[in-house]
N, C-alpha and C positions, 0 to 999 in steps of 0.2 A: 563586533561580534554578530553572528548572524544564528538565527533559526531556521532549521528543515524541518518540515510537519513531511516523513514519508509513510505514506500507505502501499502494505505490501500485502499480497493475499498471507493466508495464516498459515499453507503449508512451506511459505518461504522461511517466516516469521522464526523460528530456532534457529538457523543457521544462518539468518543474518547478524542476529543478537550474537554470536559465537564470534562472528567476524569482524563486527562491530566491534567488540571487545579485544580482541586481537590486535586490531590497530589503532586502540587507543582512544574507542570514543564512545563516549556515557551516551547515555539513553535512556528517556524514559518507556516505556510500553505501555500500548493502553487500546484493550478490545474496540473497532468498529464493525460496522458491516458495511457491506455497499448496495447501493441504490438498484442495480439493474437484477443481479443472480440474488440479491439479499441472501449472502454467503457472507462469512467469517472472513473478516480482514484484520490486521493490524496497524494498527498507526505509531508510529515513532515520534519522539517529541528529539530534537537536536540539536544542543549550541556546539558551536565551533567557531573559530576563528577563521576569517575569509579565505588564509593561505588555505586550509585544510580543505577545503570544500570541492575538490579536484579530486583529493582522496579518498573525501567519501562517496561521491558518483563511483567512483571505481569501485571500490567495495559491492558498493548496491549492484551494480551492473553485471558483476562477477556472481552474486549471491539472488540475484530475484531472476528468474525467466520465464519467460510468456508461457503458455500451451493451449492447448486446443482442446474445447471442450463441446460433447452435443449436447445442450436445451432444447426443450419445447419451446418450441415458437411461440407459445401461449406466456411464456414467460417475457417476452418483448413487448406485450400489450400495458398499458397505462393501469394505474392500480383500478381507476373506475373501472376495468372490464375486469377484475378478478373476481372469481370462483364461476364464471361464465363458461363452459363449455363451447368447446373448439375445438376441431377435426387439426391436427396440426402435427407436420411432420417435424421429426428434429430438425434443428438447425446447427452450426457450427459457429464459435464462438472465442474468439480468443480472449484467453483471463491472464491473470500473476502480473509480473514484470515491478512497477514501484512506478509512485509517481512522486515526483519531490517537489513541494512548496518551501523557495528560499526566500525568508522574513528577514529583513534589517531590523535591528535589535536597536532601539533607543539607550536603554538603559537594564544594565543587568544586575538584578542584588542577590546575594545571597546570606539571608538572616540567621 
């Protein structure tokens, strides 16, 4: 058995659940944010069996897609320079897409 921990930004997050479910595979849901845009993200918790796990890339791949976003630049600086004022032109940024951590599972119960 194996575990996927996938993070997908949160305007994915509905219609991958939709799709997910369509082909057969549970899910837990569970609110994150991320580190750089400190925006809304989703985390997916996922067991499946090894064959499956071709399938489920495809899913995601089909269901999560990148885009392009402008930030402040200010927003690329380390937290120690926050609320610092800074002359700073947008920048461009790409967000969304998933990123999947595949766990090998020891032992699986279910009580």
């Amino acid at each position: 058995m194996q575990l996927v921990l996938a993070i997908v930004q949160d305007a994915d997050s509905s219609a991958l659940m939709r799709a997910l479910r369509e082909h057969a595979f549970d899910a837990t849901k569970l609110a994150s944010s991320g580190g750089f845009l400190r925006e809304g993200n989703t985390t997916l918790i996922i067991g499946l069996s090894p064959d499956r796990l071709d399938d489920l890339k495809t899913v995601v791949k089909q269901t999560c897609h990148t885009r392009t976003r402008l930030v402040s630049s200010s927003m690329a600086l380390p937290e120690q320079y926050e609320g610092m004022t800074v002359d700073s032109n947008p920048i461009e940024v790409v967000v969304g897409g998933a990123v999947l951590f595949v766990l090998g599972v020891q032992e699986f119960l279910k009580l």
